[in-house]
C-alpha positions, -999 to 999 in steps of 0.1 A, spaced: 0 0 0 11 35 -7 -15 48 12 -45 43 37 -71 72 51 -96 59 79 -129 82 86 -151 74 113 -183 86 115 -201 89 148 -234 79 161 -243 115 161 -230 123 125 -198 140 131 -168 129 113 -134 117 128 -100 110 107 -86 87 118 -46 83 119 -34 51 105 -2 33 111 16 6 93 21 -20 115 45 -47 98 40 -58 61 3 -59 50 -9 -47 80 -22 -17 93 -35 -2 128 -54 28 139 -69 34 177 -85 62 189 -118 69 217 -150 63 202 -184 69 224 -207 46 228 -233 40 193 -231 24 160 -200 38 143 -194 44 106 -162 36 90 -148 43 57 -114 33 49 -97 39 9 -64 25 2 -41 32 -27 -19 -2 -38 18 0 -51 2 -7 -87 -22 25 -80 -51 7 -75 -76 23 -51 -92 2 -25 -125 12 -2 -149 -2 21 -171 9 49 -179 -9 77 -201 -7 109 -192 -10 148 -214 -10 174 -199 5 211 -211 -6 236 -208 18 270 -188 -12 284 -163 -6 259 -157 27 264 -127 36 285 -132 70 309 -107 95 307 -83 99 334 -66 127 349 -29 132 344 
């Protein structure tokens, strides 16, 4: 891959890019806080040979999933 953009989309409609990181060869990982809801994702790709790549995908949070902020 020459490239990967992730967007998440909230349960309330606002929009979140998403920073991606390559993690060894052919893979990639992203984390970031989401809130509880069904969350969008679309994610687009670019290949060595230039070919573009996308999908979108759905997660549902649950509040049990969520991790509170802490303090520093």
């Amino acid at each position: 891959m020459t490239s990967v953009t992730l967007e998440g989309i909230s349960p309330s409609g606002s929009t979140l890019d998403i920073a991606v990181s390559k993690f060894e060869t052919g893979h990639y990982a992203a984390t970031t806080d989401l809130e509880p809801g069904l969350w969008e994702f679309k994610l687009d790709a670019i290949t060595r040979d230039g070919e573009q790549i996308a999908t979108t995908f759905g997660i549902d949070v649950d509040a049990a999933d969520s991790v509170a902020p802490t303090a520093g």
